[in-house]
N, C-alpha and C positions, 0 to 999 in steps of 0.2 A: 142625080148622077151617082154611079157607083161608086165606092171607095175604092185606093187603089190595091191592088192584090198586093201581100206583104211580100218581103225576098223570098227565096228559097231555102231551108233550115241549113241546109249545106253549104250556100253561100254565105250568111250569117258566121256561122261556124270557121268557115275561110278565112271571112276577114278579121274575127278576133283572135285566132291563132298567130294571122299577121301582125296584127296591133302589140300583139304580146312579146312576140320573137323581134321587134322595133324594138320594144322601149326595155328588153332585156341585152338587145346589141347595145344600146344608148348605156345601160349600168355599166356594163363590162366595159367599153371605153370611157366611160367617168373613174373608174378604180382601177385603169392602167394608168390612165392618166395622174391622179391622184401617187399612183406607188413612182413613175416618172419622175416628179416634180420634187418628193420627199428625197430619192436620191442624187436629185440632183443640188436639194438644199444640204445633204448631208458634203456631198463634195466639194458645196461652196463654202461649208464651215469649215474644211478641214484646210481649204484653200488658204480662208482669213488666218487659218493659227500657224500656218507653214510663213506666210508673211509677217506676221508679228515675230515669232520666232527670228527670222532674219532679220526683221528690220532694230531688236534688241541686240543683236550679233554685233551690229553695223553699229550701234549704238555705244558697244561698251568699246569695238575696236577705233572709231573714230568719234571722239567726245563731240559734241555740240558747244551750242553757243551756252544751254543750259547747265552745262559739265563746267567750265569755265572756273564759276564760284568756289566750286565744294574746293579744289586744293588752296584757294587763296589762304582760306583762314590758316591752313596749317603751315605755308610757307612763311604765315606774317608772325606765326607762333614762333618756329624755329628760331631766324637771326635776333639776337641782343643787339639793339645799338650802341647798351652802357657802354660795352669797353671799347667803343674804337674811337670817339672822342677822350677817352683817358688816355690812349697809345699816344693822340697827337700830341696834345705839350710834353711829350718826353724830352723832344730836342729843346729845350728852354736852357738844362744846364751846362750844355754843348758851349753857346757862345761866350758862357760867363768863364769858362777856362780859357779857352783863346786870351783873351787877355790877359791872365794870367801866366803864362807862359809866355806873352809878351814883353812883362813888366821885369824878371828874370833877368832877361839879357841884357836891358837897360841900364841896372846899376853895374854889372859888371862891365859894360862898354865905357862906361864913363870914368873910371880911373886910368882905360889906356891913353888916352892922350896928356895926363898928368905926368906918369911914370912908364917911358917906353923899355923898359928890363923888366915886363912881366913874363917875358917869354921861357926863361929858364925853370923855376917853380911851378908853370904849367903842365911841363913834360915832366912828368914822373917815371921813372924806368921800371915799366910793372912787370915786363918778358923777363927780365933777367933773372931773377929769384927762382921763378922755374923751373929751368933745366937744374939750378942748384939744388932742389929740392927734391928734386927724383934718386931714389935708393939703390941703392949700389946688387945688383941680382948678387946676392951670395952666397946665395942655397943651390948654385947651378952644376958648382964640385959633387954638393953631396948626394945629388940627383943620379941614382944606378939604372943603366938602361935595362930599358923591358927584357925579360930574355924573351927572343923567336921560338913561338910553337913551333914552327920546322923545322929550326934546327934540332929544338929539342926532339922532337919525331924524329928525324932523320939520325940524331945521336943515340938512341933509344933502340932505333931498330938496327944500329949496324953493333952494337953494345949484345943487340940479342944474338943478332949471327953470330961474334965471337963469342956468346958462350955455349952457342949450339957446336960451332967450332970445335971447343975444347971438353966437347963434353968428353968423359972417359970412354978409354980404350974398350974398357969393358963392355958399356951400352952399345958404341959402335959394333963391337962383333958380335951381337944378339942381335942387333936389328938385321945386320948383314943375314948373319944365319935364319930368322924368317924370313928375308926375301929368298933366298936360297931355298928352302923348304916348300916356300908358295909356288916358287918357279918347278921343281922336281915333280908336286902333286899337280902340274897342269891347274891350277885352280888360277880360273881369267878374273871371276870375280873379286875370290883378298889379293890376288896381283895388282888390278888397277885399285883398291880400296888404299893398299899401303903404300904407293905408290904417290897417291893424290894425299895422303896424310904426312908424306915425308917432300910435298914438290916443293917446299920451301927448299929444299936442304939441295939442290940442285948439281952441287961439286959431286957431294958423295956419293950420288945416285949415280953421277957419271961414273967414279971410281971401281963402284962394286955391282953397279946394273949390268952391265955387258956379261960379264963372268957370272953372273946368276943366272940371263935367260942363255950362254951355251951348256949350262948343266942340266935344263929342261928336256923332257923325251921331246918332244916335237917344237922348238921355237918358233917357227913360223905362224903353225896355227895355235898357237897360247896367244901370242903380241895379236894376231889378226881376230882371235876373239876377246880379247882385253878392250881392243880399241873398239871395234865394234863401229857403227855409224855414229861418232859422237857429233862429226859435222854436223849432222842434223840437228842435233840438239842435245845439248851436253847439263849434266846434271847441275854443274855451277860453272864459275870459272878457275877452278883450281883442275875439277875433273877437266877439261880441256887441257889446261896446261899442260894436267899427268897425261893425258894420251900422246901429246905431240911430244914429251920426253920419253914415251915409251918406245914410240917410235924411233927416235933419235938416241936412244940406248941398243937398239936391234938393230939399227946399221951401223952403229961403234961396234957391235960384237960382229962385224960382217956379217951378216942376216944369213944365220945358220938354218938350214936345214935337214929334215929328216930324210936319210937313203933309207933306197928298198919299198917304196910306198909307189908306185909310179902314177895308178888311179888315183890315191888319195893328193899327190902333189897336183895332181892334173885339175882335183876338181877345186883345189885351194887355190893356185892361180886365175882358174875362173872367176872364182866369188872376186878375187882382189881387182882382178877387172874390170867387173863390172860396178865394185865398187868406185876405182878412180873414176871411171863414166861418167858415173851418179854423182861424183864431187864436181867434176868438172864442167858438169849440164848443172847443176846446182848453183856454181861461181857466176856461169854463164848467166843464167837466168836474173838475177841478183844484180851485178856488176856491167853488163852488157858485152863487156868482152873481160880477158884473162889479166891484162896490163891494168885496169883500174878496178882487179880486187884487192881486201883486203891485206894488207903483211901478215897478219894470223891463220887466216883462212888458205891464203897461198903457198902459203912456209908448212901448215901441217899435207896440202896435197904433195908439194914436193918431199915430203920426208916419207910421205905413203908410198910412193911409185918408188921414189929410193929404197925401199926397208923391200917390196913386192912386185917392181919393175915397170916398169913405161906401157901402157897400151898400144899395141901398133894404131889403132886408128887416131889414137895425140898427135895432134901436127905438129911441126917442128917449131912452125914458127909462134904457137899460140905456149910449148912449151920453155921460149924462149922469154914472150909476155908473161910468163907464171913468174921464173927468177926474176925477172926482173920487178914485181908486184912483191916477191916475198924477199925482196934485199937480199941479195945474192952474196953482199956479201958478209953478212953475218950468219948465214948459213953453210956456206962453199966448203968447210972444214967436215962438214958430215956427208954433205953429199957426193966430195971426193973420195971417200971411202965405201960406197957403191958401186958394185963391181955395173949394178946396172943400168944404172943414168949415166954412166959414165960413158957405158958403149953408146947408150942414146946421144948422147952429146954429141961422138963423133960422126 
């Protein structure tokens, strides 16, 4: 019989190409499988060290039964029990006095029914000696009392006035004659300067102020730029003082004015107009109404309008709340002597 014809080289060739492309699929899933299984052991260590980590956490936040020991020893260190058996027989000497202060009263109980007249020699009269003993205060005469700081200040500064008083005729008629001189040369500025250097002296300034600003070229506008808006804000308070007596020496002299000027009078009562305005919206704003402003602040508006006359837009009745704010009647003596509040009044 014939042997059998072998494959065909090309069928041969087939199946070992197959065999090979098998057992090279078989590698490649052996070495996914292998890198699989390595990451998955790597995730399962990291697993065990994330629970040990906590389960040490949980360990140190809530001790065990094994925690227990470690503080005894140091608790059993800390307390001595020497001294609190020494503390207890403290009380031992306690009851042996009791008795003793028993035995006390004993003997002296036992002679009262012997002799019932112990009662006198017991009472000793220890209060009386006392009041005897107390010292007679008699250093109370030679005690000189305090002298009063205010009085002293107050006897100090009226001491000064009388010698400002008396000072000589002389000096008085130099100062008069530079106020005089200040008044002639129009100069607002040394007018209110000497002015506020002399507001102490207040008599005399009324005496020879009036008769100084009628020897001025222009009175009206010297006082109306002397004063100037000190309302607003005034360099101390003496400067305040000196403007509202400046004021109130310009309407002691009748608040004189310059004839012949008819523009320049024209645009000087403007300004002064619009200055009361400005004082009056000022008071306003401040005060809420005209009745509960100040005495200072009311008294120099009233001496303003006095000294440069009444705005017609002033109401009557919020001028009536001004005097009465700036005490009408400590002022009523200057401001009857404006020809121009006066016709406002009526």
């Amino acid at each position: 019989m014939p042997p059998p014809t072998p494959p065909p080289a090309s069928t041969a060739a087939a199946a070992a190409a197959a065999a090979r492309a098998a057992m090279l699929q078989s590698i490649h899933s052996l070495a996914s499988y292998s890198d699989t299984l390595a990451d998955f052991l790597d995730q399962w260590n990291s697993v065990i060290l994330d629970v040990a980590s906590i389960a040490a956490t949980f360990a140190v936040l809530i001790p065990g039964s094994e925690s227990d020991p470690k503080p005894l020893p140091a608790a059993e260190a800390q307390p001595d029990p020497a001294p609190e058996p020494e503390r207890e027989p403290s009380p031992k000497p306690e009851p042996e006095r009791e008795p003793e202060s028993n035995l006390a009263p004993e003997p002296a109980s036992e002679p009262q029914p012997n002799n019932a007249v112990p009662e006198p020699p017991e009472r000793e009269p220890s209060p009386s000696p006392e009041p005897e003993q107390q010292p007679v205060p008699a250093p109370e005469p030679e005690r000189e009392p305090a002298p009063n700081p205010a009085g002293a200040l107050t006897r100090a500064r009226a001491a000064q006035a009388r010698t400002q008083s008396r000072t000589r005729p002389q000096e008085r008629d130099a100062l008069a004659a530079e106020l005089e001189l200040r008044c002639r040369q129009m100069n607002c500025r040394e007018l209110r300067r000497f002015v506020t250097a002399h507001v102490r002296d207040r008599e005399w300034l009324r005496e020879v102020g009036p008769d100084a600003l009628r020897r001025a070229e222009d009175p009206d506008s010297l006082v109306l730029r002397a004063v100037g808006r000190y309302y607003i804000c005034a360099e101390s308070g003496d400067a305040e003082a000196a403007c509202m007596l400046l004021l109130e020496l310009y309407v002691r002299a009748g608040c004189p004015r310059r004839r012949g000027q008819g523009h320049r009078e024209a645009e000087l009562r403007q300004e002064a107009r619009e200055a009361a305005l400005t004082w009056r919206s000022r008071l306003l704003r401040v005060s809420g109404r005209l009745g509960d402003a100040g005495a200072r602040g009311a008294r120099g508006l009233a001496f303003f309008m006095a000294a440069f006359g009444v705005p017609v837009e002033f109401p009557a009745q919020e001028l009536y709340d001004l005097l009465v704010a700036a005490d009408v009647s400590a002022c009523a003596k200057v401001l009857k002597r404006s020809k121009h509040f006066v016709k406002k009044m009526r």
